[in-house]
N, CA, C and O atoms as a GROMACS GRO file, in nm:
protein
  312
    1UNK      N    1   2.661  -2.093  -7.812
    1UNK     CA    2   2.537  -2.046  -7.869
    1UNK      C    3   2.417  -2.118  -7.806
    1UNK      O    4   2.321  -2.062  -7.752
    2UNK      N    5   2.435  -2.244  -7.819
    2UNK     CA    6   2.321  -2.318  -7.735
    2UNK      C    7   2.343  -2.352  -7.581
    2UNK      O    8   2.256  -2.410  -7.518
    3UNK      N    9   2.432  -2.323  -7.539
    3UNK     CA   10   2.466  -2.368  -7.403
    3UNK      C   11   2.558  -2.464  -7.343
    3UNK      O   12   2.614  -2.470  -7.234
    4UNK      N   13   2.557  -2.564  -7.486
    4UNK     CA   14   2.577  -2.720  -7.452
    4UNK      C   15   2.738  -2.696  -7.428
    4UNK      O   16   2.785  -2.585  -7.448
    5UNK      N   17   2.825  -2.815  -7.382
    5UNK     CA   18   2.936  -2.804  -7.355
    5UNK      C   19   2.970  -2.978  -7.355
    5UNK      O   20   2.900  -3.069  -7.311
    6UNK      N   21   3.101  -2.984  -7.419
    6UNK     CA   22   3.090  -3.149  -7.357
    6UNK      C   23   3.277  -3.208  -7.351
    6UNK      O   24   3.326  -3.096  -7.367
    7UNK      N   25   3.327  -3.247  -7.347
    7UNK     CA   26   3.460  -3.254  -7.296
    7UNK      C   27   3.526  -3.416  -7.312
    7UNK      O   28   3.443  -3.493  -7.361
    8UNK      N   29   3.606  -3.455  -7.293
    8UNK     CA   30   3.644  -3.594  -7.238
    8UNK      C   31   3.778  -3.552  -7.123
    8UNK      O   32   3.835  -3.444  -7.110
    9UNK      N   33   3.801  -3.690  -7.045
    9UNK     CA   34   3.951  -3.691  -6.949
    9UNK      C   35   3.920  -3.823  -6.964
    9UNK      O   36   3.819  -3.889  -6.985
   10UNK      N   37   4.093  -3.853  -6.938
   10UNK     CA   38   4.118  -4.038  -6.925
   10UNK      C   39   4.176  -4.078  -6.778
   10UNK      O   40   4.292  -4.052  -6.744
   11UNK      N   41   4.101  -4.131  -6.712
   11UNK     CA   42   4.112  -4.210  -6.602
   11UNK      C   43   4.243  -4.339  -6.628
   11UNK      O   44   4.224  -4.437  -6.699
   12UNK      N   45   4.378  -4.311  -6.551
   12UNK     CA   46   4.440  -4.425  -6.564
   12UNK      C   47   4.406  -4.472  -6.391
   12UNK      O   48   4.390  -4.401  -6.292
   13UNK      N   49   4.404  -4.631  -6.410
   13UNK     CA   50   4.414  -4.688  -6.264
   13UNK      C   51   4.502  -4.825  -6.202
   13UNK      O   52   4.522  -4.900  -6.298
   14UNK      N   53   4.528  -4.851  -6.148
   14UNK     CA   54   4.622  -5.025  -6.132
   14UNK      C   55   4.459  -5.088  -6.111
   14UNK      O   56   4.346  -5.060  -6.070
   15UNK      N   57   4.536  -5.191  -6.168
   15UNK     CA   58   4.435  -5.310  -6.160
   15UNK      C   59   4.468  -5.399  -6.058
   15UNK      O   60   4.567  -5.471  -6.076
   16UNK      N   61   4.380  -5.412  -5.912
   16UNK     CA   62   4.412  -5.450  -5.827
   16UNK      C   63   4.420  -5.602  -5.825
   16UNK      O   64   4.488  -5.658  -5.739
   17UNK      N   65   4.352  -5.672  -5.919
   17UNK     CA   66   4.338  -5.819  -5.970
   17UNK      C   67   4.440  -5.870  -5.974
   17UNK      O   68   4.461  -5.982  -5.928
   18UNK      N   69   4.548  -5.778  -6.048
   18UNK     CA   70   4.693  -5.809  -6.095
   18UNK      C   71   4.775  -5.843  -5.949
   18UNK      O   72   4.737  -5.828  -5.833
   19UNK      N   73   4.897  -5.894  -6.000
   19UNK     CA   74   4.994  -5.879  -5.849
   19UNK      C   75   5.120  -5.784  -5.953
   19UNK      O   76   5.240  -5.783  -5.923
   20UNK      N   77   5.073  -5.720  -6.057
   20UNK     CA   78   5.179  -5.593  -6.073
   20UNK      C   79   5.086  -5.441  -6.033
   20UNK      O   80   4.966  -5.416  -6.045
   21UNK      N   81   5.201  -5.358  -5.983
   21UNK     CA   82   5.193  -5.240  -5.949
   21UNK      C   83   5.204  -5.136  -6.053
   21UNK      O   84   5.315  -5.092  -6.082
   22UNK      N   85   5.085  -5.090  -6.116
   22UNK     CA   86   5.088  -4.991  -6.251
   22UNK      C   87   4.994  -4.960  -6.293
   22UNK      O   88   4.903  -5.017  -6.353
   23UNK      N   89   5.026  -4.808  -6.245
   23UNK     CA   90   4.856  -4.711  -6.224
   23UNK      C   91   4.842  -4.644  -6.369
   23UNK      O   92   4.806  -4.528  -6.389
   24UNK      N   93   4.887  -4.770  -6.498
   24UNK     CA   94   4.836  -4.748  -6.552
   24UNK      C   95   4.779  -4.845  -6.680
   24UNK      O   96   4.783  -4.835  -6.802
   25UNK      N   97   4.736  -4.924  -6.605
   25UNK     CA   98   4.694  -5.090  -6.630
   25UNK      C   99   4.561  -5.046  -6.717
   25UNK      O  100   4.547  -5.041  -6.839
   26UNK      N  101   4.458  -5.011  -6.601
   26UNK     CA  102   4.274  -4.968  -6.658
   26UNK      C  103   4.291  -4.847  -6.685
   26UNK      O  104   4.304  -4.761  -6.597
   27UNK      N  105   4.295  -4.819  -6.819
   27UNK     CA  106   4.258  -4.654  -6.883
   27UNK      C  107   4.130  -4.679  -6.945
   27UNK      O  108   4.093  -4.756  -7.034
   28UNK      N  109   4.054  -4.561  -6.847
   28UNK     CA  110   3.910  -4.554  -6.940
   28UNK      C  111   3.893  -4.359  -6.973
   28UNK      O  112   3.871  -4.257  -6.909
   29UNK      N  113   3.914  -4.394  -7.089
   29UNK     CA  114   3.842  -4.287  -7.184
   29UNK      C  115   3.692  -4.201  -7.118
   29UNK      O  116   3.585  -4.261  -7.128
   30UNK      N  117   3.694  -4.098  -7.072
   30UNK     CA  118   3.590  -4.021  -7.026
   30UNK      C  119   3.544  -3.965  -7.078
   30UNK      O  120   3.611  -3.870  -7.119
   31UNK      N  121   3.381  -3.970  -7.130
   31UNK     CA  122   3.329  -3.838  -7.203
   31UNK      C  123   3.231  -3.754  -7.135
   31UNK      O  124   3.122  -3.809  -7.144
   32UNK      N  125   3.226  -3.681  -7.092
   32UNK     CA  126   3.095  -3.522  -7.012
   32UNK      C  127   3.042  -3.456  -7.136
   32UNK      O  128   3.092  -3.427  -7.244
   33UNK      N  129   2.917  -3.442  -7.080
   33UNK     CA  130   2.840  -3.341  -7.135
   33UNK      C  131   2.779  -3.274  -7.024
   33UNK      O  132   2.792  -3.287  -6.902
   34UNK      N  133   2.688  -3.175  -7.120
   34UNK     CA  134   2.585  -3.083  -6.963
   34UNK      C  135   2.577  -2.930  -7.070
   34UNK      O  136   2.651  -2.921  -7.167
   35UNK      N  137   2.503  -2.848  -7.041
   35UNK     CA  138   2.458  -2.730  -7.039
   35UNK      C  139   2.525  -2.631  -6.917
   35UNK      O  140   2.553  -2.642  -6.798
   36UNK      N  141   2.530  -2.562  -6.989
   36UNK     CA  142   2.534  -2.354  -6.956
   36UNK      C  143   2.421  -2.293  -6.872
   36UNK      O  144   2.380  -2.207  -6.950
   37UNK      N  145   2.329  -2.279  -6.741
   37UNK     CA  146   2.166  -2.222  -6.730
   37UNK      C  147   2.243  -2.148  -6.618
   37UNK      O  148   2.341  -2.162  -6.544
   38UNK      N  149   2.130  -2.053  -6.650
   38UNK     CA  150   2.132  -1.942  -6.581
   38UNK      C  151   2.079  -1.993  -6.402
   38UNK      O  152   1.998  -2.079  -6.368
   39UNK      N  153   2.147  -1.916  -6.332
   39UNK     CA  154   2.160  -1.965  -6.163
   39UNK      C  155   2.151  -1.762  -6.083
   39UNK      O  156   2.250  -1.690  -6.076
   40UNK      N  157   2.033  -1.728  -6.047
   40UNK     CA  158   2.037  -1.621  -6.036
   40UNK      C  159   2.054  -1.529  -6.164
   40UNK      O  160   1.993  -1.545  -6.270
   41UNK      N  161   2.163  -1.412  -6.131
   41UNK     CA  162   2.222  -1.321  -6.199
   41UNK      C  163   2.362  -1.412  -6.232
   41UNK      O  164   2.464  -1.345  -6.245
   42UNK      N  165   2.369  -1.504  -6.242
   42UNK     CA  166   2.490  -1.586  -6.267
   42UNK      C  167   2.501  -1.704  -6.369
   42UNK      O  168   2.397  -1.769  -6.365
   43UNK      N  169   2.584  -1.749  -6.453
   43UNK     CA  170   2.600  -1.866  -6.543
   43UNK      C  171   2.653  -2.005  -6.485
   43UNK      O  172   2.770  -1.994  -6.446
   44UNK      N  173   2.590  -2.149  -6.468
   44UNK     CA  174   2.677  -2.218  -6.431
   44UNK      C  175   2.704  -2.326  -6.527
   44UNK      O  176   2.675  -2.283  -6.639
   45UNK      N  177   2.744  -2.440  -6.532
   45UNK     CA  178   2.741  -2.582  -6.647
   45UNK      C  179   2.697  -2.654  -6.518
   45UNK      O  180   2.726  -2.647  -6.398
   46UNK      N  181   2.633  -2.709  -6.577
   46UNK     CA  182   2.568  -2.863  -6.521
   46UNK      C  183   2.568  -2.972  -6.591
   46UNK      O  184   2.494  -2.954  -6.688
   47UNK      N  185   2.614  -3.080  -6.592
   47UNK     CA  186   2.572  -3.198  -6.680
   47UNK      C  187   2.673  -3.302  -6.612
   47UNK      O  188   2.733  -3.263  -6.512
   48UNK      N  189   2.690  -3.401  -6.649
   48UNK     CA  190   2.723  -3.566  -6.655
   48UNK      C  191   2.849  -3.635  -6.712
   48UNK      O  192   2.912  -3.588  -6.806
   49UNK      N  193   2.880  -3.746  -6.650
   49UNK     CA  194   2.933  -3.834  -6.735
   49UNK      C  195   2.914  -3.997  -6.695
   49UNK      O  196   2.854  -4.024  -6.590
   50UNK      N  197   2.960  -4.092  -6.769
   50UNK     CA  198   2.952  -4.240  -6.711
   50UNK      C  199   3.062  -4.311  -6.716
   50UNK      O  200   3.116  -4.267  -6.818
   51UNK      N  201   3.118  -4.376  -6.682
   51UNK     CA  202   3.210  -4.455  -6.632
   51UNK      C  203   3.211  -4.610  -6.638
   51UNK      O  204   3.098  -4.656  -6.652
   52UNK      N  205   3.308  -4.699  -6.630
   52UNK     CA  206   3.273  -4.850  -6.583
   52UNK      C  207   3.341  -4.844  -6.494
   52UNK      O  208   3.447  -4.782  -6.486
   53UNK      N  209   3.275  -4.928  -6.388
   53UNK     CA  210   3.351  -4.965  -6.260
   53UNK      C  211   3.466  -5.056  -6.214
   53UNK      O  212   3.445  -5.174  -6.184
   54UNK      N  213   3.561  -5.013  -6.210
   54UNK     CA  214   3.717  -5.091  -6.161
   54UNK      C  215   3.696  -5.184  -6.105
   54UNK      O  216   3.641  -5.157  -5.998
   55UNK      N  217   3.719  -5.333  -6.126
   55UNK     CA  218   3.680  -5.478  -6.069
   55UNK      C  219   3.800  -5.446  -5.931
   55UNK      O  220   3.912  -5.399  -5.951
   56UNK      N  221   3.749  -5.482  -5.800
   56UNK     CA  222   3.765  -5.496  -5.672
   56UNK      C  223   3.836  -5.610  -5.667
   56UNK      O  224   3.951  -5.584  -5.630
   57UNK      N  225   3.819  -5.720  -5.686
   57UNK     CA  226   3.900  -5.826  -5.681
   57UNK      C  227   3.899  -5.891  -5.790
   57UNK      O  228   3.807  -5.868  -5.869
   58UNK      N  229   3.981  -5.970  -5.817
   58UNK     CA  230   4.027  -6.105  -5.900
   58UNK      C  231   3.924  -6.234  -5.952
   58UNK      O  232   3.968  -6.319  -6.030
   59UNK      N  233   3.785  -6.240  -5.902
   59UNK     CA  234   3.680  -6.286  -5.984
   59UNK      C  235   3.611  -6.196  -6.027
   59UNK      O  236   3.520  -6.213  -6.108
   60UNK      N  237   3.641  -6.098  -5.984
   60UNK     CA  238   3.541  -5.966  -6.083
   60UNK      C  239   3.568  -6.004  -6.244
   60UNK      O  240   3.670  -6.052  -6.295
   61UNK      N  241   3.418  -5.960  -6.313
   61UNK     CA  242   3.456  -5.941  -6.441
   61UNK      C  243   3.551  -5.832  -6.485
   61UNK      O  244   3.572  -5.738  -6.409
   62UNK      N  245   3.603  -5.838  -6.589
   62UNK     CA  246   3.705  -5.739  -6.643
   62UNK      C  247   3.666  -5.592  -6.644
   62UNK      O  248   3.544  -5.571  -6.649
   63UNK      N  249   3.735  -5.500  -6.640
   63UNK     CA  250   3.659  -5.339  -6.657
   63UNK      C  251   3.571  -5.335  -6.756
   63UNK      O  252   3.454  -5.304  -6.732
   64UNK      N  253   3.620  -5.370  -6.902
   64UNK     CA  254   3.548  -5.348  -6.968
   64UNK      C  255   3.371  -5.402  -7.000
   64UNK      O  256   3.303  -5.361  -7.093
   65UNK      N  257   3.319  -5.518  -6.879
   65UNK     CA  258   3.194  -5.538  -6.850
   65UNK      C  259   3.130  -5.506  -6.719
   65UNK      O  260   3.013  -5.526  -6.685
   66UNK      N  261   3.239  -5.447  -6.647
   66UNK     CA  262   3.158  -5.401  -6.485
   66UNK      C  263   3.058  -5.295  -6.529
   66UNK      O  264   3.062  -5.246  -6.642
   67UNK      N  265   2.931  -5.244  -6.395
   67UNK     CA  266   2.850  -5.204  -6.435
   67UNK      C  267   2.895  -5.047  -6.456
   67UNK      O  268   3.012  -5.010  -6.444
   68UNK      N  269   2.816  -4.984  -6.479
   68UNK     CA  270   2.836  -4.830  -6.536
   68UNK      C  271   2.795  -4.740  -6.426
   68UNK      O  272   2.682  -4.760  -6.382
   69UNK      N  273   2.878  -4.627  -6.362
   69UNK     CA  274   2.871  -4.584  -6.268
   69UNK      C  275   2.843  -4.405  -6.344
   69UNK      O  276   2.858  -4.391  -6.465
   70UNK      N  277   2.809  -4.298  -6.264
   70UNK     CA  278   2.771  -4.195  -6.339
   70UNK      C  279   2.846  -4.072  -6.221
   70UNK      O  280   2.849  -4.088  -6.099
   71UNK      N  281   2.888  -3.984  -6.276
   71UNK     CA  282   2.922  -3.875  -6.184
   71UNK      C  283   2.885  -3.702  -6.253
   71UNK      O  284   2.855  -3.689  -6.372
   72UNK      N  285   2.893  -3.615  -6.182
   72UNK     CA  286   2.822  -3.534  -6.212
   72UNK      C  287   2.952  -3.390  -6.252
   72UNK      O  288   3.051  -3.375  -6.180
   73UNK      N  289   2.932  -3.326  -6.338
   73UNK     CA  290   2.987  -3.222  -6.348
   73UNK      C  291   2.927  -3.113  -6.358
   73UNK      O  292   2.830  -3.083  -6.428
   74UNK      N  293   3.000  -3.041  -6.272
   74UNK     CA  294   2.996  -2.875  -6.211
   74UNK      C  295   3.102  -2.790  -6.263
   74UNK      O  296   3.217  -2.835  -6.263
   75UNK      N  297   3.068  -2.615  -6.330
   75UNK     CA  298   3.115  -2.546  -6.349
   75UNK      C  299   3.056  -2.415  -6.309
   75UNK      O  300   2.945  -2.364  -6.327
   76UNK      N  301   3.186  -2.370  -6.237
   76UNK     CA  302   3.132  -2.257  -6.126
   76UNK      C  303   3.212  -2.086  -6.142
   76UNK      O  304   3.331  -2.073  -6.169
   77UNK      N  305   3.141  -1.999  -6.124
   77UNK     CA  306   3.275  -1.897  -6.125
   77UNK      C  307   3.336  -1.880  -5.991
   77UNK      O  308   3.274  -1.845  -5.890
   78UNK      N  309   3.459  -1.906  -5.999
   78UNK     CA  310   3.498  -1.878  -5.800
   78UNK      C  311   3.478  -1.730  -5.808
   78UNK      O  312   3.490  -1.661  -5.707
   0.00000   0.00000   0.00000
C-alpha cells in the first residue's frame, strides 16, 4: 500500500582470528528496508541495509564493536 518493503537474512562467517575452521563462528542477523518507486513505465525497490564489519585479524575488536558497513538493495523485474 505504501511502497515500503523490509526483510532480514543472516550472514554466517569463520572468524579468521580463530585457528578453528567454521563458517559459522560470526552470525550477524541482517535487517533491509527500502521502498517500491516508480522507474519509467516500470516498478523497482530501492533501499538499504547495515552490517558490522568482520575483524581481519586477531587484535581487531570483536564483531560485535567493528564499525558499521552499509550495502544497498535492489529489486528488479528480469
Amino acid at each position: 500500500r505504501t511502497g515500503a518493503f523490509s526483510g532480514n537474512f543472516l550472514l554466517e562467517d569463520d572468524d579468521v582470528t580463530t585457528s578453528k575452521v567454521n563458517a559459522k563462528e560470526i552470525r550477524r542477523a541482517i535487517r533491509y528496508q527500502g521502498l517500491i518507486v516508480p522507474v519509467g513505465a516500470e516498478h523497482r525497490g530501492v533501499g538499504c541495509f547495515m552490517l558490522p564489519q568482520i575483524p581481519a585479524v586477531s587484535s581487531d575488536p570483536p564483531a560485535n564493536r567493528q564499525p558499521i558497513l552499509s550495502g544497498a538493495v535492489l529489486f528488479e523485474k528480469d
